[in-house]
VOBA-1610 file (N, C-alpha, C; in pm, whole numbers, padded with zeros to 5 digits, always signed):
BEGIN
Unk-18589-06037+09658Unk-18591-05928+09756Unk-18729-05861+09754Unk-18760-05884+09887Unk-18937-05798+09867Unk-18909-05656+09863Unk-19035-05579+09792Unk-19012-05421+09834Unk-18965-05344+09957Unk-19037-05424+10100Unk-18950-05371+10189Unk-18812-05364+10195Unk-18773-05452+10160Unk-18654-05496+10161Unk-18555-05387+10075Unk-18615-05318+09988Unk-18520-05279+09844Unk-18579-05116+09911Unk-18678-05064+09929Unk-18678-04965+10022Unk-18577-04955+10121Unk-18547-05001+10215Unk-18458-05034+10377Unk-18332-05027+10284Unk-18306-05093+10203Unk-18184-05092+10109Unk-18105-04987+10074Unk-18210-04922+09985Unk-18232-04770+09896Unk-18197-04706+10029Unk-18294-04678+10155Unk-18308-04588+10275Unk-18144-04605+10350Unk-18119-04664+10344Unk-17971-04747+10446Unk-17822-04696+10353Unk-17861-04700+10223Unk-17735-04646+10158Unk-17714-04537+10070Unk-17893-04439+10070Unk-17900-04295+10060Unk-17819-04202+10172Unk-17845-04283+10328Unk-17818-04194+10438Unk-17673-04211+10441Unk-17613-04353+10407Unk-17460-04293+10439Unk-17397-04253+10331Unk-17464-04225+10215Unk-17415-04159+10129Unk-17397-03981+10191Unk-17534-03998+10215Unk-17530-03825+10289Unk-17455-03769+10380Unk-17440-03891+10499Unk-17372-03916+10575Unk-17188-03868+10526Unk-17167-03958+10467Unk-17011-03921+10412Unk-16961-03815+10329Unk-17096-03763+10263Unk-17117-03594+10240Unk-17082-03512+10327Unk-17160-03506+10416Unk-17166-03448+10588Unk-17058-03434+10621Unk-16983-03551+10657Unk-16848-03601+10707Unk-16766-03504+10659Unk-16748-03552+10506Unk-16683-03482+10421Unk-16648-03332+10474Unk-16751-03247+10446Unk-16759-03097+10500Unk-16716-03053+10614Unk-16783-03166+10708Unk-16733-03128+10823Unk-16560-03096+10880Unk-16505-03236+10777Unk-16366-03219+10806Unk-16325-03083+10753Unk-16379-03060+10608Unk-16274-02893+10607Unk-16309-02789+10685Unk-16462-02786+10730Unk-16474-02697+10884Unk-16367-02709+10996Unk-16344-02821+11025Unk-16265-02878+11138Unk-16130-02802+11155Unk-16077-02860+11022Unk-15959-02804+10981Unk-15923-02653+10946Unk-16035-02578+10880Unk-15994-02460+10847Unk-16005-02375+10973Unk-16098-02417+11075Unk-16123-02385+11176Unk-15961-02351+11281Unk-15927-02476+11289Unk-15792-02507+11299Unk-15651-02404+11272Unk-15660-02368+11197Unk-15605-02274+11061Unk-15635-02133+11097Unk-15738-02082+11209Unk-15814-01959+11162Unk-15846-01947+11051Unk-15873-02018+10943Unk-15942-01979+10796Unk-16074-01977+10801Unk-16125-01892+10759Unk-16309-01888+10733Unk-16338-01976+10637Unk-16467-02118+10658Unk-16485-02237+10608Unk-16539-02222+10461Unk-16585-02056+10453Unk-16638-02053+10326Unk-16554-01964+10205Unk-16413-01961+10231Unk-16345-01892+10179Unk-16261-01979+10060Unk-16287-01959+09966Unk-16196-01991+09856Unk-16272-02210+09862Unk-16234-02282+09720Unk-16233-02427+09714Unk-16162-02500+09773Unk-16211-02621+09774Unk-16113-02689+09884Unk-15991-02745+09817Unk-15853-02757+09849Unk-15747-02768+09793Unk-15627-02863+09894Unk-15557-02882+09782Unk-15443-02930+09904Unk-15358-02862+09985Unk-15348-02898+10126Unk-15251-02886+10216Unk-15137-02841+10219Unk-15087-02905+10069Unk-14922-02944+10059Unk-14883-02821+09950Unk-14972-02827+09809Unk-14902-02745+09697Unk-15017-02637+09698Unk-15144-02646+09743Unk-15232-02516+09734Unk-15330-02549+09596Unk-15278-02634+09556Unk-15385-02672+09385Unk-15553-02706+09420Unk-15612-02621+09383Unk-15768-02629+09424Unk-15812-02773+09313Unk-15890-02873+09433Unk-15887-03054+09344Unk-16047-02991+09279Unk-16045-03092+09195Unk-16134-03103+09055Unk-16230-03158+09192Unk-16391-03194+09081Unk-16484-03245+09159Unk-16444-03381+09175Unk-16376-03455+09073Unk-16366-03590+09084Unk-16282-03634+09217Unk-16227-03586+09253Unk-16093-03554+09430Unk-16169-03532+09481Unk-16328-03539+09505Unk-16416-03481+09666Unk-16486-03550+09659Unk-16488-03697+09652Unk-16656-03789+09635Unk-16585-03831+09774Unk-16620-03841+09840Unk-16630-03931+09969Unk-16560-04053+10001Unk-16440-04051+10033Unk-16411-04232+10063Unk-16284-04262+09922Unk-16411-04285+09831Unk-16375-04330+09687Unk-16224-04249+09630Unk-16279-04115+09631Unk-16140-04054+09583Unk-16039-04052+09655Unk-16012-04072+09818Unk-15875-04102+09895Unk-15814-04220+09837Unk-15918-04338+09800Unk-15845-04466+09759Unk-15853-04475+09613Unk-15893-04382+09525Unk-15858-04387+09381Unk-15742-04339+09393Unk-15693-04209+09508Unk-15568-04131+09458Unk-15476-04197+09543Unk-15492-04332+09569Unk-15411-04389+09685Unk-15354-04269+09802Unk-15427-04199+09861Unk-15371-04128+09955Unk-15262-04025+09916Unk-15276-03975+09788Unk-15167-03915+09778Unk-15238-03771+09677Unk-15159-03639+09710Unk-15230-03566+09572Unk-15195-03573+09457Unk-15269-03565+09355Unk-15258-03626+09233Unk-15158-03504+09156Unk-15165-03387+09195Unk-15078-03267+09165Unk-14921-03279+09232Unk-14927-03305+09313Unk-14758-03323+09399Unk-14735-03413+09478Unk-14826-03508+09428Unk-14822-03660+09518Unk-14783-03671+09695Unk-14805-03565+09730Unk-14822-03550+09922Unk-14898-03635+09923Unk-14868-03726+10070Unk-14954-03788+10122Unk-15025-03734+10183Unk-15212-03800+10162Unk-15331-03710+10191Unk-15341-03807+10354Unk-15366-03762+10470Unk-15376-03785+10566Unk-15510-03952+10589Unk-15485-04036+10615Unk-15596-04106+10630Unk-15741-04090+10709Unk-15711-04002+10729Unk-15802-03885+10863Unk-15912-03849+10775Unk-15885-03862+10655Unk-16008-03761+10599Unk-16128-03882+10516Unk-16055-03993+10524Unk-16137-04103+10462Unk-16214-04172+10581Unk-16089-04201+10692Unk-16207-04222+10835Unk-16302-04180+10908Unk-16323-04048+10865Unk-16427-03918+10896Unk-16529-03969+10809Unk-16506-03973+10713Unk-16600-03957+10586Unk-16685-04122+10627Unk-16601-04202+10648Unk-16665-04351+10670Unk-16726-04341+10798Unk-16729-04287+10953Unk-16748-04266+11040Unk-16906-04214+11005Unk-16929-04104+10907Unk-17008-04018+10905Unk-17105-04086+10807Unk-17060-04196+10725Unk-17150-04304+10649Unk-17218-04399+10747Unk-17126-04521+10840Unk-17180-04548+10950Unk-17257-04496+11039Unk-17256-04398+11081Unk-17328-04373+11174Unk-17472-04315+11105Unk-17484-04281+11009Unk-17596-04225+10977Unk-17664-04340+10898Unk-17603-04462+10864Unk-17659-04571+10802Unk-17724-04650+10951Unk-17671-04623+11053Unk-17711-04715+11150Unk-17826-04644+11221Unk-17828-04480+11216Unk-17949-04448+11275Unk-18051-04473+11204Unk-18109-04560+11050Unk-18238-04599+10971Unk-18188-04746+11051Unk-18090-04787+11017Unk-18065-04941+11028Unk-18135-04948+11189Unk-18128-04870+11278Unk-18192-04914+11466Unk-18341-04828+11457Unk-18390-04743+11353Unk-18488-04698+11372Unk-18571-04681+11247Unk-18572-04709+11118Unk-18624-04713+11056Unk-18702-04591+10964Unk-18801-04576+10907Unk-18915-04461+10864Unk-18966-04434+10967Unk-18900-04360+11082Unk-18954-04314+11185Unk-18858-04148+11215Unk-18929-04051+11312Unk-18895-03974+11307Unk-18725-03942+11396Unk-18763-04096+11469Unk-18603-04121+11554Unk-18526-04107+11454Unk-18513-04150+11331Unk-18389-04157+11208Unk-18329-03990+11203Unk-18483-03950+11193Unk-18429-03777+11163Unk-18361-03722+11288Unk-18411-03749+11399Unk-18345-03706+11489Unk-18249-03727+11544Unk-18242-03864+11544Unk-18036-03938+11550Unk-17949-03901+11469Unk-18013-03873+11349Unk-17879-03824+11182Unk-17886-03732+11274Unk-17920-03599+11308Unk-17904-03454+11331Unk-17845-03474+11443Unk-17831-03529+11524Unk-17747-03511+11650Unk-17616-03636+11610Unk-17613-03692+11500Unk-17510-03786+11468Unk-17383-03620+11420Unk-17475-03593+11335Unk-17385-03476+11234Unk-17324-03393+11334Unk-17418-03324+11447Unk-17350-03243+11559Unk-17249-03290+11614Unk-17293-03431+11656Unk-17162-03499+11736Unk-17050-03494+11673Unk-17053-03531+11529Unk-16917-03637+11450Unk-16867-03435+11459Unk-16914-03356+11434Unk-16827-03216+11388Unk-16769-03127+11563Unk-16873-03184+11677Unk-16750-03159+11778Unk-16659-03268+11794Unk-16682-03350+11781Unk-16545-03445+11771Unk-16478-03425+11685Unk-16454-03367+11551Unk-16357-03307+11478Unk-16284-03144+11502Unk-16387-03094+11577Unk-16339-02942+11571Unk-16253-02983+11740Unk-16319-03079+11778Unk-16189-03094+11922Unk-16121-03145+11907Unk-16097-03238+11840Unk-15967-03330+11779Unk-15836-03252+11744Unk-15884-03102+11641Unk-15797-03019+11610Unk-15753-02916+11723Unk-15882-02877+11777Unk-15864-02755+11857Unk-15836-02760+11990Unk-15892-02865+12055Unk-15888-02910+12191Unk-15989-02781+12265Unk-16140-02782+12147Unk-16197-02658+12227Unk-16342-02738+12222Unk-16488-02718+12208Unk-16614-02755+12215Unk-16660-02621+12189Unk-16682-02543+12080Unk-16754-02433+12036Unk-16896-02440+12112Unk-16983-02313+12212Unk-17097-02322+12226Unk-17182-02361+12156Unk-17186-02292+12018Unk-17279-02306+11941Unk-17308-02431+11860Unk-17218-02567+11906Unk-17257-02694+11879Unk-17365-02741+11981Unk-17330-02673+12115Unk-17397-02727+12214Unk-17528-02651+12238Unk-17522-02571+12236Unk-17694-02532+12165Unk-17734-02562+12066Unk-17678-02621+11938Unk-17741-02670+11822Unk-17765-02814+11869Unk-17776-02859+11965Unk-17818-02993+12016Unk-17956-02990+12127Unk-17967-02844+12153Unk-18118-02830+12239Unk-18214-02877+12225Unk-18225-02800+12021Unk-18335-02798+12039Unk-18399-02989+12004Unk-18273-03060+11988Unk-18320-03174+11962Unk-18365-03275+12065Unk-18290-03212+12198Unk-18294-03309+12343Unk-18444-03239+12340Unk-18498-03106+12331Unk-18627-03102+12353Unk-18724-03152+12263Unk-18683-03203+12133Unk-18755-03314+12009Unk-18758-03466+12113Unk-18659-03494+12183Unk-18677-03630+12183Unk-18724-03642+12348Unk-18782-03553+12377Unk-18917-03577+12491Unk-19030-03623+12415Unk-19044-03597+12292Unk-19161-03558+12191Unk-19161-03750+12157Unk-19028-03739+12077Unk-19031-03861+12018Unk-18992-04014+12084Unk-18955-03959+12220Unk-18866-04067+12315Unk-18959-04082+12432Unk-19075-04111+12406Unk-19201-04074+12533Unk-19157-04183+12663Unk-19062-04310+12566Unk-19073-04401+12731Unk-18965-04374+12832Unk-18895-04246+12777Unk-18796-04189+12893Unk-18881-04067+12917Unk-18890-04079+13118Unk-18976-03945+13191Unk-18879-03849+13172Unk-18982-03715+13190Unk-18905-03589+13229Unk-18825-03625+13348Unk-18871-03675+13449Unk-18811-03721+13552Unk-18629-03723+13560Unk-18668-03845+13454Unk-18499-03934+13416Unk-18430-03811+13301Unk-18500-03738+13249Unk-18420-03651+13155Unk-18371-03528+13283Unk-18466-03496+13374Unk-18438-03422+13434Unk-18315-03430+13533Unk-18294-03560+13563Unk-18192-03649+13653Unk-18076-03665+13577Unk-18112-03683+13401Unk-18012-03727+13383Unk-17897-03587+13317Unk-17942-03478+13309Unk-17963-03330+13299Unk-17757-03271+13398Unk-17785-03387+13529Unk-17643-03345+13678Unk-17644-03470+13655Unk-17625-03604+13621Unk-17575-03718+13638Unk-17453-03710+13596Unk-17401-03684+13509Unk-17286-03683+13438Unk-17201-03540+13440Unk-17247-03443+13433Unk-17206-03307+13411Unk-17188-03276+13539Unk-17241-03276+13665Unk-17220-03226+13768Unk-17087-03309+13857Unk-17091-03423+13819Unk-16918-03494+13883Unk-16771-03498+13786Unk-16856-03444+13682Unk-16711-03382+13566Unk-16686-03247+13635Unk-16824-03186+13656Unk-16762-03057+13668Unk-16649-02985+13828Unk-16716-03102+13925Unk-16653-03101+14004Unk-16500-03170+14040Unk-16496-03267+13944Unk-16362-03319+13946Unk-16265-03193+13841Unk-16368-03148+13791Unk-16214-03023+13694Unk-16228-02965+13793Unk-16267-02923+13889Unk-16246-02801+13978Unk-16140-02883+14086Unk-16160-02956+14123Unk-16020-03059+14190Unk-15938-03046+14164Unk-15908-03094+14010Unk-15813-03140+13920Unk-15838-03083+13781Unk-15674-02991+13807Unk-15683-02896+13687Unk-15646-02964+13547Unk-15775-02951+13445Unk-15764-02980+13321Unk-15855-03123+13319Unk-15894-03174+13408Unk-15980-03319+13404Unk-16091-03323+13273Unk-16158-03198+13308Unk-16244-03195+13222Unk-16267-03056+13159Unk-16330-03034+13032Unk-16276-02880+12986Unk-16456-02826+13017Unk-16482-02728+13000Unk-16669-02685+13031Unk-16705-02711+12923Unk-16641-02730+12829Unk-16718-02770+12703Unk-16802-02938+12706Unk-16720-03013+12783Unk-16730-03125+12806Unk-16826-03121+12897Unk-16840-03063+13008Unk-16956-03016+13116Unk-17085-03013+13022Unk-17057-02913+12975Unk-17180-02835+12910Unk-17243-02958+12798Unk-17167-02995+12723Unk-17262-03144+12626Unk-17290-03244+12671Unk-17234-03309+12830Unk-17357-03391+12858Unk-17440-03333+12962Unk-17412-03220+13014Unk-17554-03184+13072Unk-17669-03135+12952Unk-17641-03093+12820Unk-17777-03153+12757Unk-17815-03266+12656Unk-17715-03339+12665Unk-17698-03476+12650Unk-17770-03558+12721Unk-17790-03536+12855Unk-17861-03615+12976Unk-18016-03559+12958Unk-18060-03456+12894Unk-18164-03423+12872Unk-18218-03498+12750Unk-18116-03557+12676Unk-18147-03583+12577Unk-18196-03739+12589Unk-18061-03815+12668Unk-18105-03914+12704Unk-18168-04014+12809Unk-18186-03939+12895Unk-18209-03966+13029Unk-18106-04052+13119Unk-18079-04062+13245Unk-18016-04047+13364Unk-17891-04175+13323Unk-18018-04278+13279Unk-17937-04426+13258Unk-17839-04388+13102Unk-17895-04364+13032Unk-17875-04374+12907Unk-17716-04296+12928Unk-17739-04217+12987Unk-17614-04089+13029Unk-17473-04125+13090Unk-17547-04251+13210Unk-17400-04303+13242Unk-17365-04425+13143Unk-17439-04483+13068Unk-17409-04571+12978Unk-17305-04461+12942Unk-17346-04383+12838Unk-17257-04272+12752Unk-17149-04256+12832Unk-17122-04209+12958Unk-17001-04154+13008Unk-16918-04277+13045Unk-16987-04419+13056Unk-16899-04515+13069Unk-16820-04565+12973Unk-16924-04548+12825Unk-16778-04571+12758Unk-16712-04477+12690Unk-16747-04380+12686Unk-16596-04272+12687Unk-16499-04261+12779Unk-16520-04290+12894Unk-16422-04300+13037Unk-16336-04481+12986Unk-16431-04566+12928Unk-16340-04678+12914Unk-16247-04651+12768Unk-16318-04570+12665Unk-16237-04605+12537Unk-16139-04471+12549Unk-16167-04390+12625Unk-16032-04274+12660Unk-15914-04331+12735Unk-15959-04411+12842Unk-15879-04492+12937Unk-15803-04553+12816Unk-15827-04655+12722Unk-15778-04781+12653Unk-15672-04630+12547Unk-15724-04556+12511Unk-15662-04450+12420Unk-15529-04431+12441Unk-15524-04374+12611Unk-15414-04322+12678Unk-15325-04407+12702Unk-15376-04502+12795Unk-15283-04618+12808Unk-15206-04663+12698Unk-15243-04701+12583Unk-15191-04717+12396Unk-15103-04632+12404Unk-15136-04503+12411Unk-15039-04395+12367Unk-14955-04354+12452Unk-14917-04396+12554Unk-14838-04367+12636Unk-14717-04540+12659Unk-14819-04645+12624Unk-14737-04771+12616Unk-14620-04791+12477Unk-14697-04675+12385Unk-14631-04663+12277Unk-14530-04570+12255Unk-14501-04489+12389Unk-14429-04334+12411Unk-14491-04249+12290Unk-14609-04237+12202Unk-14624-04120+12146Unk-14751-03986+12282Unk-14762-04041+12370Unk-14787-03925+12493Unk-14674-03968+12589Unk-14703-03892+12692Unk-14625-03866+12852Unk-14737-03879+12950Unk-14711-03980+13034Unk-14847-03939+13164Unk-14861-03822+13210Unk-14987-03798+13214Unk-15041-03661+13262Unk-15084-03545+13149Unk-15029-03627+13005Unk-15065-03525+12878Unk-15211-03539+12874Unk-15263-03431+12821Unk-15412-03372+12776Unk-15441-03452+12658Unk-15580-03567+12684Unk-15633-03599+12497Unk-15791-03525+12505Unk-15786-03536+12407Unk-15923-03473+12363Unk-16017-03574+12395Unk-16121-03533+12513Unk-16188-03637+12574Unk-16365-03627+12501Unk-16377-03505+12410Unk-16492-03514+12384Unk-16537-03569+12285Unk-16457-03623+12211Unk-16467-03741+12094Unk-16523-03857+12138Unk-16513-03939+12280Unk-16493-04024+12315Unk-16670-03991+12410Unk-16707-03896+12442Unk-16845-03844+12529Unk-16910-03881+12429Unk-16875-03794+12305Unk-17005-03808+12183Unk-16979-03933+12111Unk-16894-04059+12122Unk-16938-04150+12129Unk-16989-04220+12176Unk-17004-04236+12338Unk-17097-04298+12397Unk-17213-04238+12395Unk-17244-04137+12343Unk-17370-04064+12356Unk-17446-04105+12248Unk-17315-04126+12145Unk-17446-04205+12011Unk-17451-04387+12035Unk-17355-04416+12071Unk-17400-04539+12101Unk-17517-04538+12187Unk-17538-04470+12283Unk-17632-04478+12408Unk-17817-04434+12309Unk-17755-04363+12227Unk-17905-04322+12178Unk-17959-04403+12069Unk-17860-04488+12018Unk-17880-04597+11928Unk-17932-04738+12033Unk-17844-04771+12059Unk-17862-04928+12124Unk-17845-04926+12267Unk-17840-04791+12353Unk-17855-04775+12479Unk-17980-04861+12568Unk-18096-04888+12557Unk-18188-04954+12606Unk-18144-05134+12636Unk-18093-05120+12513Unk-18070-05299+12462Unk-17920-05329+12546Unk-17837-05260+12521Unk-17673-05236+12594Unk-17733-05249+12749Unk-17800-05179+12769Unk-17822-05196+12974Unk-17893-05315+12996Unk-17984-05352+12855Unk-18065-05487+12925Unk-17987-05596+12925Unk-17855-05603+12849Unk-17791-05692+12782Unk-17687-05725+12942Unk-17691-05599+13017Unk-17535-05562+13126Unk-17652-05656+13266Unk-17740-05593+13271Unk-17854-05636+13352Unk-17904-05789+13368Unk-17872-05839+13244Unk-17918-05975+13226Unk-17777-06048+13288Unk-17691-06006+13329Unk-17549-06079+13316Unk-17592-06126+13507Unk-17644-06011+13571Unk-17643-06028+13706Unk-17797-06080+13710Unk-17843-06129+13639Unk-18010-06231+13634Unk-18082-06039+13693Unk-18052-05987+13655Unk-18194-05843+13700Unk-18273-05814+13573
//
């Protein structure tokens, strides 16, 4: 293994270590949030009997499947929710070095990875999009004019109402389509990524929400016409789109010889 190699290595499984750190936290934000509990109040504990867990119960991943899913104090089953977060939040932050390397894109994809993965948890629970996620994503759409030079102001500026302005008009149609929270993160989402990159993003949250509902309604655990939490599914196409978005359209483009 050459040095690059054992660097990229080291770099690739520091970040999803951090990553599933991240994760980690984020879920008891999510949840306590959930709860009305303030995130910094008291250790983190179980659900079920209230027993505040040792450090060895909070490593990431590892301790859901040492304690086989269960608490080690009153053997409740621990939700699998909190190990898929945690792995979600390893992936994705291993893949923003893995598509960009010792470059400043890494820093700026982890930081809008972390924003994303924690409104997709705080909506998962709440069915809300807190402002202050969506301004903690500004100031980065205005970093990646800086660092993203081969997308114009133009296309950031376009891509700014590409997406946000026919959500926002279909919730005004149709009550509950889309919530303003959902408005509001890809209109600076589209700043972030420009016009194309944007409907990439909204295409596949519109396809993997579609495939969601359909499941859950083929399975009777929804009813047609029930409410899912659609912004899980935005801020996934939004990180896919800012990861492998360029390559994904050339890949769709090449199918029709353009």
């Amino acid at each position: 293994m050459t040095e690059l190699q054992i660097i990229n290595t080291a770099a690739t499984s520091l970040l999803a270590v951090l990553g599933a750190c991240v994760a980690s936290f984020i879920n008891v934000v999510a949840l306590r949030r959930a709860e009305g509990i303030s995130w910094i109040s008291g250790r983190s504990h179980c659900p079920a009997c209230g027993k505040a867990l040792a450090w060895f119960e909070l490593i990431p991943v590892v301790s859901w499947l040492f304690l086989l899913g269960r608490c080690r104090a009153c053997k409740a089953r621990i939700p699998p929710r909190y190990a898929l977060v945690e792995l979600a939040g390893a992936a994705s932050s291993a893949f923003c070095y893995i598509r960009y390397g010792l470059t400043w894109m890494t820093v700026l994809s982890f930081g809008v990875s972390v924003i994303l993965l924690t409104i997709t948890m705080i909506d998962l629970t709440s069915m809300e999009i807190p402002n202050a996620l969506i301004i903690a994503l500004i100031p980065f759409a205005v970093w990646a004019i800086w660092a993203m030079p081969d997308v114009s102001l133009l296309s950031r500026g376009i891509g700014m109402f590409t997406a946000s302005v026919p959500m926002l008009i279909l919730a005004l149609i149709v009550a509950g389509a889309f919530g303003g929270g959902d408005v509001k993160l890809m209109a600076v989402c589209g700043v972030l990524l420009g016009w194309e990159n944007t409907l990439l993003a909204l295409f596949i949250a519109i396809l993997t929400g579609g495939v969601l509902s359909i499941s859950l309604m083929l399975t009777g655990r929804a009813k047609k016409g029930a409410h899912i939490a659609f912004g899980p599914h935005l801020c996934a196409g939004v990180m896919v789109a800012l990861l492998y978005g360029k390559e994904l359209i050339s890949w769709y483009l090449g199918l029709f010889g353009l």
